[in-house]
N, C-alpha and C positions, 0 to 999 in steps of 0.2 A: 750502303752498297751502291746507290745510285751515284753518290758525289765522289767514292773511291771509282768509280767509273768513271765520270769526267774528269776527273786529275787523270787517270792514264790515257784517256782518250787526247787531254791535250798536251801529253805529257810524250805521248809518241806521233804529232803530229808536228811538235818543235821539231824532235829528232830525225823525223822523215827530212822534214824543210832542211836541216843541217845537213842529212848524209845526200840530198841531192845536189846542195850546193857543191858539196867537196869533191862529186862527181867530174872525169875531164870531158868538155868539152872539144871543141875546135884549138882551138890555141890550149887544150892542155889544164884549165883552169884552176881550180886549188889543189885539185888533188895532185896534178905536179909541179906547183908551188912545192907541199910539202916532203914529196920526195927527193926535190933540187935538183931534179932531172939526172941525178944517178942509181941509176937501175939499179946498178949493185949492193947499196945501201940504201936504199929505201925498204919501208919497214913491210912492202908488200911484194915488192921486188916492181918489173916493169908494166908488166900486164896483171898484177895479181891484186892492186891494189881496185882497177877497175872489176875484176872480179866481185871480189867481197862485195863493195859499193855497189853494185849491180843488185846482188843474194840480197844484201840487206835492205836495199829501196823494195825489191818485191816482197819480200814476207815482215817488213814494219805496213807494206800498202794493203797485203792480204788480211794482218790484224786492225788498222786503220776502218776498211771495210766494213769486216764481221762486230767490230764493237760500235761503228756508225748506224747500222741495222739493230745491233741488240738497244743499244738505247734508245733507240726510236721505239722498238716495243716494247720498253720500259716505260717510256715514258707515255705512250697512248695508251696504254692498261693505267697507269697513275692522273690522267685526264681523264679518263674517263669516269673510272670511281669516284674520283673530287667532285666532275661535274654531277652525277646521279646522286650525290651525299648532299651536293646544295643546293638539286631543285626536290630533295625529301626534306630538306630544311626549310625551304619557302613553302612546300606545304605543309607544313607543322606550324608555322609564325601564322598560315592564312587559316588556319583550324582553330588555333586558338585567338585570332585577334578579329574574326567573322562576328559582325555585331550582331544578338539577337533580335527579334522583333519584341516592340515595344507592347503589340494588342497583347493583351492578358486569350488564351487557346484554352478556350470550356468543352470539356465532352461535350457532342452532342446526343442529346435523349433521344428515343424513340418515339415518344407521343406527339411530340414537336414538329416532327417531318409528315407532311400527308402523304399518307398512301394510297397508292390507287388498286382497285380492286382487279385481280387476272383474273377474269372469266378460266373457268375447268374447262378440260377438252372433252368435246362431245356435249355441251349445253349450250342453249341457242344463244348468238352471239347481240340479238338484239334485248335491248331495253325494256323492262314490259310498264306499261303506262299505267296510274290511276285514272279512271275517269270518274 
């Protein structure tokens, strides 16, 4: 879908370029080259070929436009998901190629750790001595 959009996107951007050349200018330029400057047989007549060539520079420019736009957010929806697909793919390569550590990780027991004793609330918080 995307590439059948760029073929018409540059496919009506040639055509623009062409139908504005053929547009008259000042001195009349191809477009009454091709009518030989008789009005009466030319294929638009005198005024009517600047007509068309007018109609059709605006609405090949208003489709120019609208398809310049859509594939712009065609293609920032298609960046974006690429980019988010291959910074989840760098974190998939750093997950699994994250060296483990080499110490050997032993439970530790309980007897092993010294505890210290909490005084209960309400029992005198001093020491009581042998003598």
């Amino acid at each position: 879908m995307y590439t059948f959009l760029i073929i018409l996107f540059v496919f009506i951007s040639l055509l623009m370029i062409v139908i504005i050349l053929l547009q008259a200018g000042k001195g009349q330029g191809l477009a009454g080259a091709i009518g030989g400057g008789m009005a009466g047989q030319s294929m638009f007549g005198g005024r009517g070929a600047g007509d068309f060539l007018s109609k059709t520079t605006s609405y090949l420019a208003v489709a120019y436009m609208v398809l310049a736009l859509g594939l712009g957010l065609i293609y920032k929806s298609e960046v974006e998901t690429t980019q988010q697909s291959l910074i989840q793919q760098r974190m998939e390569q750093q997950e699994q190629n994250q060296v483990e550590s080499s110490l050997p990780v032993a439970p530790v027991e309980d007897d092993l750790i010294p505890q210290t004793p909490v005084p209960a609330e309400g029992a005198d918080q001093t020491p009581e001595q042998d003598n």
